[in-house]
ZAKOLLUM-818037 format. One line per field, with one value per residue (C-alpha): chain; x negated, y negated, z. Coordinates in steps of 0.02 Angstrom, whole numbers. Each point is the difference from the previous one (the first is absolute). Example, Ala and Ser with C-alpha at 12.3 -4.5 7.8 and 13.67 -1.06 7.14 Angstrom:
<rs>
ch	c(A  A)
X	c(-615  -69)
Y	c(225  -172)
Z	c(390  -33)
</rs>
This chain:
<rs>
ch	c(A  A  A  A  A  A  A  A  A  A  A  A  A  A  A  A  A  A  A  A  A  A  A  A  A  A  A  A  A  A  A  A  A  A  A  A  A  A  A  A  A  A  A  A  A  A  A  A  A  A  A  A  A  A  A  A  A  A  A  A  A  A  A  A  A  A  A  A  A  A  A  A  A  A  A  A  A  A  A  A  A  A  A  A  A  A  A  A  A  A  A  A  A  A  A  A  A  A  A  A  A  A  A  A  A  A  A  A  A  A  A  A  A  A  A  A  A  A  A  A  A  A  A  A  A  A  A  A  A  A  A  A  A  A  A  A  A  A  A  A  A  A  A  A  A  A  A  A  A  A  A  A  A  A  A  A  A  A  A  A  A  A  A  A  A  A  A  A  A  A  A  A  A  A  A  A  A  A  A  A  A  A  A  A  A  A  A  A  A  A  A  A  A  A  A  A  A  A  A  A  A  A  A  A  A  A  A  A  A  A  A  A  A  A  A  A  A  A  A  A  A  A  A  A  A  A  A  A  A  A  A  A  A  A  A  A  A  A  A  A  A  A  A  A  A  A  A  A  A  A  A  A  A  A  A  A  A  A  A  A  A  A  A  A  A  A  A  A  A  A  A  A  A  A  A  A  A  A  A  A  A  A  A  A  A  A  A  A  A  A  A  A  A  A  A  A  A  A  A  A  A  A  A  A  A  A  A  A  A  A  A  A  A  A  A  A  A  A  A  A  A  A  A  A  A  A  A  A  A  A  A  A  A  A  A  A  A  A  A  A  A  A  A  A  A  A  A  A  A  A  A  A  A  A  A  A  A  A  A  A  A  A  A  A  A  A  A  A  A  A  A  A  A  A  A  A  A  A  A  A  A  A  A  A  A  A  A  A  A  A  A  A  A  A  A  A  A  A  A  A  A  A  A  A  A  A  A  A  A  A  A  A  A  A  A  A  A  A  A  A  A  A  A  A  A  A  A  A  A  A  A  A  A  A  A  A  A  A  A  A  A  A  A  A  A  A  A  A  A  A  A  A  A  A  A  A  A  A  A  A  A  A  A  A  A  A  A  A  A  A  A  A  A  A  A  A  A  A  A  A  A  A  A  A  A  A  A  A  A  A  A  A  A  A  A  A  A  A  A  A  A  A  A  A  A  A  A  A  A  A  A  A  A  A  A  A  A  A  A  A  A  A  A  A  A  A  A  A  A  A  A  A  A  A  A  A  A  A  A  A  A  A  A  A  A  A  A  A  A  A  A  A  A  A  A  A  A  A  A  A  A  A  A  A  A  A  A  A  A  A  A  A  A  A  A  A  A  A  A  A  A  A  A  A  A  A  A  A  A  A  A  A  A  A  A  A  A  A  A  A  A  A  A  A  A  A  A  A  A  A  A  A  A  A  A  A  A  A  A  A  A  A  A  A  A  A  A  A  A  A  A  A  A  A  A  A  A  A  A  A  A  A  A  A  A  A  A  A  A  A  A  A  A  A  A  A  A  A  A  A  A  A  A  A  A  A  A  A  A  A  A  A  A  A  A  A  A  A  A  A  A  A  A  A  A  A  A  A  A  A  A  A  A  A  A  A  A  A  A  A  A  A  A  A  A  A  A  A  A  A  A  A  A  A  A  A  A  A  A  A  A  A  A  A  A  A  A  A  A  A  A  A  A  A  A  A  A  A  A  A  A  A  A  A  A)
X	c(-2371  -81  -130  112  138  -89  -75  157  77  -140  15  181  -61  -132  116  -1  -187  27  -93  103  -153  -111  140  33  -206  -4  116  -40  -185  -90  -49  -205  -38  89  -100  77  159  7  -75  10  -3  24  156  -11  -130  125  73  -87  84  -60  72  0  81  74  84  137  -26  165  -104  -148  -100  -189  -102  -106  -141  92  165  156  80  136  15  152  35  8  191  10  -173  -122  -110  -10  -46  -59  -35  -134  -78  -187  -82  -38  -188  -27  86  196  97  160  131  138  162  68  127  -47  -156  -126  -168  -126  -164  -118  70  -123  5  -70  -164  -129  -99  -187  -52  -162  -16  -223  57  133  -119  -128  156  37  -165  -19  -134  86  -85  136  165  74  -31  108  131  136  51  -97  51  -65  23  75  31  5  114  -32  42  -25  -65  52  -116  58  -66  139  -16  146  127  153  31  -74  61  -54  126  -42  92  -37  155  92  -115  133  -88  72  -70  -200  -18  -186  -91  -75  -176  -2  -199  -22  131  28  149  -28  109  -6  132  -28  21  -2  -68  -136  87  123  48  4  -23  39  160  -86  138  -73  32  124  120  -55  -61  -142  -46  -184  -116  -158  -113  -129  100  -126  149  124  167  -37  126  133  -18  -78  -22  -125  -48  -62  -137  -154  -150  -110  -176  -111  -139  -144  -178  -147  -179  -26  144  -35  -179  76  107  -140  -99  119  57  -166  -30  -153  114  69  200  101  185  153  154  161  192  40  192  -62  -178  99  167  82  127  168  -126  -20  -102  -148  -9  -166  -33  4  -118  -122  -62  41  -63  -143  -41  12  -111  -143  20  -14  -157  119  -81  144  204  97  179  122  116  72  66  202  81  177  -14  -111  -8  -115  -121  -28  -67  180  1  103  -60  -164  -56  92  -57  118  101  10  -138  34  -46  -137  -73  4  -97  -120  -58  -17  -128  -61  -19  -114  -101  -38  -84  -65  107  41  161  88  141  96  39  131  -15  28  195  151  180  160  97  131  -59  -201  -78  83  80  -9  73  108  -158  -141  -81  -166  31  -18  154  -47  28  -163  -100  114  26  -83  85  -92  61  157  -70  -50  -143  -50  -28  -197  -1  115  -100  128  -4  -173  -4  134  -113  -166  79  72  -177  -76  143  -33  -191  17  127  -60  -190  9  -150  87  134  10  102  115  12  -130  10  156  -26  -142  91  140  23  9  95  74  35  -57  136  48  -145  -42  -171  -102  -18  -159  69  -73  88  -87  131  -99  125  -18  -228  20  118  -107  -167  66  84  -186  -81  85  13  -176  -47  143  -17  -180  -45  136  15  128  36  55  110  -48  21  -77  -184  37  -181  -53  124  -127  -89  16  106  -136  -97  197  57  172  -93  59  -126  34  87  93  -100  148  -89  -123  192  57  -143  -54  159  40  -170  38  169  -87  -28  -162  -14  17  -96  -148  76  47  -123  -20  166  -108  -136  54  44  -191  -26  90  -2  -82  89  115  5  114  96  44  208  77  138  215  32  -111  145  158  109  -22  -190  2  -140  -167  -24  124  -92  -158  14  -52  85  25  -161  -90  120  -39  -180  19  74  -166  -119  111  3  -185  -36  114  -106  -147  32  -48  151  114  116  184  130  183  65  55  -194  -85  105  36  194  67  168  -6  43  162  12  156  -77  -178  -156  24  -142  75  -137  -137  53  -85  -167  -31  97  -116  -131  19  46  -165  -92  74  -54  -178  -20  50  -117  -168  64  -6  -131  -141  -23  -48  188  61  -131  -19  164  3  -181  -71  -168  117  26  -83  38  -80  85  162  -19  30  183  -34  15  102  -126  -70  -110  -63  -112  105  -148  14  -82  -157  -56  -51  178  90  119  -6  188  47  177  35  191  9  37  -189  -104  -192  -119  -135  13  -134  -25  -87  -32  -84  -138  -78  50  138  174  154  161  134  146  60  191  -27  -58  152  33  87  83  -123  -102  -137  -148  -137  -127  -148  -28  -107  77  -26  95  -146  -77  -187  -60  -115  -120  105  81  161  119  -102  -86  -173  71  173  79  91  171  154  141  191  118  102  -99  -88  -174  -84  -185  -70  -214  -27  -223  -158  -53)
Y	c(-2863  -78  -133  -101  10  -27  -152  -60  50  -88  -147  -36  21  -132  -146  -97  -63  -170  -45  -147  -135  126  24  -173  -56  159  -64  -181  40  -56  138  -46  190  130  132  -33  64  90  164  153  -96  72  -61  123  139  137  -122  -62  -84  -33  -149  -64  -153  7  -119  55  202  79  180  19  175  4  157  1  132  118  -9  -104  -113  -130  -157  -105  -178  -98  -108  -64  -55  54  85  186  96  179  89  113  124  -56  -138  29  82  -83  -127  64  -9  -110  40  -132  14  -162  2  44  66  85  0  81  -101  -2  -133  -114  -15  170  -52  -57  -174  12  -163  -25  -109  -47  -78  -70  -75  -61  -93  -67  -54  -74  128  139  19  100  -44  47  173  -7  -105  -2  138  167  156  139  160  -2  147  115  -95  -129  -175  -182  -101  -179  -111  -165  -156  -105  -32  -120  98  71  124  60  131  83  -45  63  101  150  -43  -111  -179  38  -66  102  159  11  -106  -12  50  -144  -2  -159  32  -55  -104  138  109  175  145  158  30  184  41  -160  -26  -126  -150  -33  -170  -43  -146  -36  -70  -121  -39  -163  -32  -134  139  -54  134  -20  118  5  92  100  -94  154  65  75  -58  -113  -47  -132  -159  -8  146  -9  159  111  155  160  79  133  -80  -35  88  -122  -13  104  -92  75  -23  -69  -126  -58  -38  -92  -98  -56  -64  -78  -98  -64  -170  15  117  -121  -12  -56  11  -7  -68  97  -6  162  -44  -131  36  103  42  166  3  -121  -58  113  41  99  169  19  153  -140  -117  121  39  -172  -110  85  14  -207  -9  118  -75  -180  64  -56  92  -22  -5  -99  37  -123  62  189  16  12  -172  -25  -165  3  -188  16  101  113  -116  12  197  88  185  -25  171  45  -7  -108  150  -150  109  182  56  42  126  -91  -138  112  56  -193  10  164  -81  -138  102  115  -137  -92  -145  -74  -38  -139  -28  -165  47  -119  -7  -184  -10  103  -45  -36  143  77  189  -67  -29  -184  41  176  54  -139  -102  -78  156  -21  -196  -141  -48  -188  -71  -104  155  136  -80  -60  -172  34  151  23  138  90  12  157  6  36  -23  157  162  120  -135  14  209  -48  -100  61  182  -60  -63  176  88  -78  1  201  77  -74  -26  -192  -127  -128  -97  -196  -88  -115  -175  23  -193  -10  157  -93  -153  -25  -182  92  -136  -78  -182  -61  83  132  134  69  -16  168  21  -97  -141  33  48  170  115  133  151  -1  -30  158  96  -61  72  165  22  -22  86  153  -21  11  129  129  -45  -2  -122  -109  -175  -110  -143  -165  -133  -144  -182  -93  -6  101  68  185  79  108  24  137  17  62  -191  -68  -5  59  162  -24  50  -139  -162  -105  -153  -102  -158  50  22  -147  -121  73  0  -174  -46  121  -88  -166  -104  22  -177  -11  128  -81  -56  146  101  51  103  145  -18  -21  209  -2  -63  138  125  120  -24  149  161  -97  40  -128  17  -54  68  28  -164  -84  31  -29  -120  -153  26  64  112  -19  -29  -151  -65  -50  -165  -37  59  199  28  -74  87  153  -38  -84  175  99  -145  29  172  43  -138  104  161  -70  -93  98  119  131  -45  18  -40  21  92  -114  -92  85  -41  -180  25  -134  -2  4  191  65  151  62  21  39  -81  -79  150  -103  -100  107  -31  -172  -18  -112  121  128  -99  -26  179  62  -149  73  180  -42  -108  161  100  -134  -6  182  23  -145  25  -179  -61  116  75  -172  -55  -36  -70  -164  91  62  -196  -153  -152  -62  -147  -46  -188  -17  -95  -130  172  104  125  133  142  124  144  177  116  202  74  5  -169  39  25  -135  -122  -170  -69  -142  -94  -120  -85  -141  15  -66  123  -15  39  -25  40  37  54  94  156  124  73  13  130  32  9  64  -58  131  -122  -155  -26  -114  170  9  188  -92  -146  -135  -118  130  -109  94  -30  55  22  154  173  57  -146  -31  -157  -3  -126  -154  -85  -140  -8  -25  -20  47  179  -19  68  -57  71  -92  61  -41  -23  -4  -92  71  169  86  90  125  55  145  6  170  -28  -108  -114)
Z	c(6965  -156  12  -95  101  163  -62  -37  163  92  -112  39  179  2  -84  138  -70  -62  -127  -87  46  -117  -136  -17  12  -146  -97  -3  -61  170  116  58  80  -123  77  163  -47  -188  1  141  182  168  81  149  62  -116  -127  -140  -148  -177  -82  -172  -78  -174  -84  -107  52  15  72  81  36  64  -25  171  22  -129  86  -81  131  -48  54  53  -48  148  23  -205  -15  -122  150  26  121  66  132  26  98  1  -86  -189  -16  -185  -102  -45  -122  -56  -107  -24  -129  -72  -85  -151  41  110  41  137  35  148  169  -11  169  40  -33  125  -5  -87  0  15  193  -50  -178  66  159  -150  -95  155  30  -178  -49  -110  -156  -80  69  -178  43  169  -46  -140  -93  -8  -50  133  78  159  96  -153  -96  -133  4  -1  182  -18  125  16  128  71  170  31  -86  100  -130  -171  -121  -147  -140  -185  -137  84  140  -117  74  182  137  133  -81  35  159  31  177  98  69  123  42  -175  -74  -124  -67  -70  -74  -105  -133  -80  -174  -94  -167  -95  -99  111  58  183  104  207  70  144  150  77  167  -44  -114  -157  -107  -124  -156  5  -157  78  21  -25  -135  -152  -118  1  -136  -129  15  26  74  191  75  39  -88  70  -55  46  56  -123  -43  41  -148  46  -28  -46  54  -174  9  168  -56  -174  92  119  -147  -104  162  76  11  -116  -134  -168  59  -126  49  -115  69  -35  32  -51  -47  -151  -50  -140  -41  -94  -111  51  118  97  150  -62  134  140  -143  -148  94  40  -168  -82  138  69  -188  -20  162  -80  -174  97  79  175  163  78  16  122  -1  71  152  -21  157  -49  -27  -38  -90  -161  15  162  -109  112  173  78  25  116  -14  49  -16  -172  -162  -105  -104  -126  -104  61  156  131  -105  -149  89  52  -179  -38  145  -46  -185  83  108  -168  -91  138  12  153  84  114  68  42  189  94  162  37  -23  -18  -110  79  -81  124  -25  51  151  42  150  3  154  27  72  -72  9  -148  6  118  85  -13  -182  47  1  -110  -144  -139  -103  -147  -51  101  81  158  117  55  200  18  178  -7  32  -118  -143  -3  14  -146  -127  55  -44  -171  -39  45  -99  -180  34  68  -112  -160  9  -45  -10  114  31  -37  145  -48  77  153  34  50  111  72  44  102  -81  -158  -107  155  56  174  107  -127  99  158  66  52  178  -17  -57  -191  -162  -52  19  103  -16  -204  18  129  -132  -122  55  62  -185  -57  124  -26  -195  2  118  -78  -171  -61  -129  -19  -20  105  -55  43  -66  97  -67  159  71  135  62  -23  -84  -75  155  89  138  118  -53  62  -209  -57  -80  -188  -143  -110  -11  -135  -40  -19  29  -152  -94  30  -16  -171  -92  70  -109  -142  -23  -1  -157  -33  -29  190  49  21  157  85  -33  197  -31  -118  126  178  13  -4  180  91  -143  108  190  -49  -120  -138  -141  -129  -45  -153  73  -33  131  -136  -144  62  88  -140  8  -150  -103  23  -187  0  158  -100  -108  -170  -174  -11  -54  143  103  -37  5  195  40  -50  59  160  11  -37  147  132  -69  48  130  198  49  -90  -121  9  -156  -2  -175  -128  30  -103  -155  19  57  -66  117  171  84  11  94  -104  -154  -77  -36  -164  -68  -181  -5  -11  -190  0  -9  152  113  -37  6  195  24  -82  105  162  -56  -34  152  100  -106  25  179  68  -112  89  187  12  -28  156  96  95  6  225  -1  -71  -41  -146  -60  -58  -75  -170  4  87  -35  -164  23  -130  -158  134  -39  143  -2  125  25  80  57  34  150  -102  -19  -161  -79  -16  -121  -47  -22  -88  -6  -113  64  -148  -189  -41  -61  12  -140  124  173  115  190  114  25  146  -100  -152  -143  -110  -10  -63  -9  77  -12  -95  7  -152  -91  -163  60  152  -127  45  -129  -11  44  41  166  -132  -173  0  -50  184  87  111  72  25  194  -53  128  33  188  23  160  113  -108  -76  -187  -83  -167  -104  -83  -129  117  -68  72  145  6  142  -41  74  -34  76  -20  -94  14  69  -148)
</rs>
């Protein structure tokens, strides 16, 4: 007797099975253990069946260890079934007819479980460094046949399938294998191909059923698309001992960092404005950076977005490049561009928040799986978004691993973290009664400091030379220390209190400034209690604030010259310097992320006046050690005078590590200009002037600080604020000065 006619035979036999609870679970998408009844199964110590579900297959044949065996489709469902002599050695073979077509493709459930149990332990735990390379999408070898493994955590899910174009987005086709020891969900699907779209079908335990992107996927749809994309793991850039050692120096805290501030969508458009391409950007911006004499490029958020409005800090693929400029490798020659010429890169990282969008990680498995269930804790009013759960141990393997994966894969400098204060607090921009108290009683939200520091931590100890860096707009203690000395572990922190307070005076009348002429000076008392960067950044241009050039008063001329006085002030002032694009040619319109920089105005002279001011501050600044080397210690910093309120006039002395070197500065903040003006100075000699924003190259009135061909001043005898020789100097009106002594008398 054939084998196909004694399977048959048997099959008619064995009908009594009932199996209508598993049809009807198949067919209505929701069956939690697949494995427990698809695939070859023992039914008795001689009978073993295969089964395979198929919607729409009219025929199904398997090819098992080299031998054909039919199946037969059990009462007028879409299940078939065979029986065998001996369970299958190695994965089989399907072939199923439609009706107008056939096809033959490996059972997916022939394959055994290779998940690895010790990551999965560490996620659990809140440890893994790199979840992305256990979970979501990868393309494999499993048992000698290619594929894709699709890892997926959803631990209160009754059900979850695969659904993509590959089985026509039905979610009773790929049912996934459930792993209760870790929450997660795990199959292999041979055969597939890169580019195409997938995404999960979630069962909740209440029936509904949620579409869900990966949230590991490497690629994701552009709106309104919302599924995932698959694709093979990316090469992660490979660092040499020479650019580990280059990006240690450029990112020390006694290196000159001088960051420009990009939003890669609208820095500059292409023809029908157009996004310019990853490719595009890497030779045109990194170009503008080195012409700029920038150290530096911080790029706002990458991580996929679907709303272009959010600019980027409401993403929902975490760990995929936006394709909005190409894709991943297309990103990585922009980083490979800035690694070339030594240029340093950061990335806007967002780990404080998460959008609403039904295919992201808001309710993911039906639960409040990545958020807090309480709307007290979960949800943030500002922004109408979500709170991830940092108590959670698997939310933190989850953003601790997406920090590691853009550090790892791409060789960055560091990652900026977005909106650390209200991670910090749990009364975040909360009313009395609108928060929930730690278990101490206290506000700090001690899941996000914990998250926090082992982001850091591990940044640092994997990653050498970086910088991490923190946007933090309170005085909360130590966030530069290190987390051994109980800190948060960052690098560097926005001075946003240095921000605030000086364009508050800058905008100021100058008629009035007289009497508020603690705002310029008050950074000065705890200038050096962390590692600080001054920001002139994008939350400085946009929601009715306006440019920075239309923030400073006067007619257009004194404008413009407020801007330079301004500018050359934050340059020398203690900590690096960060400005957003636009800055650096007086924008006169506030940023719009859906079009360019107006780049038009470089065709007036005062436009490129600041432009050329900006690029020779950056020059004088990485070129004298005493504007940076000093920046986190007050040996670095003294006052000349910081009283002089009733001119609105200050000047200070920045000093390199040798004593020796150093600059006097000099800001002028009124229209007067001074034909004689004399103060103190540390020692006796001469000097040179290295900057005066009233020079005419950078449109000002073109008063010189000395008449000689050399533009040097030579010390006199007569003390001064507090020094033993002074000089005295021609000062124009809203201009910052400095000298830099080039001998000994």
């Amino acid at each position: 007797m054939s084998s196909t006619a004694s399977n048959s035979s048997a099959l008619r036999k064995s009908q009594c099975a009932d199996y209508d609870a598993q049809v009807n679970a198949l067919n209505i998408g929701r069956f939690k253990d697949p494995f427990s009844f698809l695939g070859a199964h023992k039914v008795s110590e001689s009978n073993i069946e295969v089964r395979v579900y198929l919607p729409g297959a009219q025929h199904v044949s398997l090819s098992i260890d080299n031998q054909i065996v039919e199946t037969q489709r059990y009462k007028h469902s879409d299940l078939f079934i065979a029986r065998v002599s001996h369970l299958p050695t190695s994965p089989y073979l399907c072939t199923a007819k439609y009706s107008d077509t056939s096809t033959t493709f490996f059972d997916e459930y022939s394959f055994n479980s290779e998940l690895d149990t010790d990551a999965m332990y560490l996620f659990n735990e809140g440890s893994l460094e790199h979840a992305y390379l256990h979970f979501g999408a990868h393309f494999t070898n499993q048992q000698d046949v290619d594929g894709v493994r699709f890892c997926l955590w959803a631990p209160n899910a009754a059900s979850v399938s695969i659904i993509g174009e590959f089985n026509f987005w039905q979610a009773n086709r790929h049912f996934m294998r459930f792993h209760p020891a870790s929450g997660v969900w795990e199959l292999f699907i041979p055969e597939l191909k890169a580019d195409m779209c997938y995404k999960f079908a979630i069962t909740a335990q209440s029936g509904e059923v949620i579409e869900k992107a990966d949230p590991y996927a490497f690629k994701m749809q552009q709106a309104p698309g919302t599924a995932s994309v698959l694709q093979y793991k990316p090469e992660a850039i490979a660092l040499s001992e020479q650019a580990i050692s280059n990006r240690q120096k450029r990112n020390h805290i006694d290196a000159p960092i001088s960051i420009y501030e990009v939003h890669l969508a609208s820095w500059q458009r292409g023809e029908g404005n157009r996004y310019l391409s990853y490719t595009e950007l890497a030779d045109k911006l990194v170009s503008y950076a080195l012409e700029m004499n920038f150290t530096h490029l911080q790029l706002m958020p990458i991580s996929e977005y679907p709303f272009d409005g959010s600019w980027g800090y409401q993403p929902v693929g975490l760990f995929a490049p936006t394709s909005r400029f190409g894709d991943y490798n297309s990103f990585k020659y922009f980083v490979e561009q800035c690694h070339k010429y030594n240029v340093g890169i950061l990335l806007d990282w967002v780990p404080g928040h998460f959008p609403s969008d039904p295919h992201g990680l808001h309710r993911f498995d039906g639960t409040h799986l990545y958020e807090h269930a309480d709307m007290r804790q979960g949800f943030h009013p500002d922004w109408n978004t979500y709170i991830y759960n940092y108590d959670r141990p698997e939310v933190k393997s989850f953003l601790i691993s997406n920090a590691m994966y853009w550090l790892h894969q791409f060789g960055l400098d560091g990652l900026r973290v977005d909106a650390v204060a209200s991670m910090l607090y749990l009364d975040y921009s909360r009313k009395e009664g609108e928060w929930i108290p730690n278990c101490y009683g206290g506000r700090e939200n001690l899941g996000a400091i914990e998250c926090l520091k082992q982001v850091n931590l591990r940044s640092y100890k994997n990653n050498p030379g970086i910088m991490m860096v923190a946007e933090e707009s309170t005085a909360w203690p130590g966030v530069t220390q290190s987390v051994e000395h109980n800190g948060l572990g960052f690098g560097y922190k926005w001075n946003m209190g240095w921000m605030n307070d000086s364009l508050l005076y800058m905008q100021r009348d100058p008629l009035y400034k007289q009497h508020h002429h603690h705002e310029i000076t008050f950074s000065m008392v705890y200038a050096f209690s962390e590692n600080f960067i001054l920001p002139l950044s994008h939350d400085e241009v946009v929601h009715g604030k306006g440019a920075l050039i239309e923030k400073m008063p006067g007619d257009d001329w004194q404008k413009f010259a407020n801007l330079r006085a301004y500018y050359a002030f934050m340059w020398a002032h203690p900590g690096k310097k960060l400005l957003f694009m636009g800055g650096e040619i007086a924008q006169r319109a506030e940023w719009g992320h859906d079009h360019s920089i107006d780049w038009h105005l470089l065709e007036h002279e005062s436009h490129k006046g600041i432009k050329q001011t900006v690029k020779t501050l950056n020059e004088v600044y990485k070129n004298q050690p005493a504007l940076y080397e000093l920046d986190s210690s007050a040996a670095g910093f003294d006052w000349i005078d910081n009283n002089n309120n009733e001119q609105s006039i200050l000047s200070f002395v920045r000093y390199a590590k040798n004593a020796h070197n150093f600059v006097v500065v000099i800001a002028n903040f009124t229209p007067m200009s001074y034909q004689e003006y004399t103060l103190g100075v540390p020692s006796k000699g001469v000097y040179k002037v290295i900057i005066n924003t009233d020079e005419s190259e950078f449109f000002g009135s073109g008063i010189k600080v000395s008449q000689n061909q050399s533009n040097t001043v030579v010390t006199n005898d007569n003390p001064q604020h507090g020094f033993n020789q002074s000089i005295t100097i021609a000062m124009g009106g809203l201009t910052t000065i400095y000298l830099q002594k080039v001998q000994d008398e």
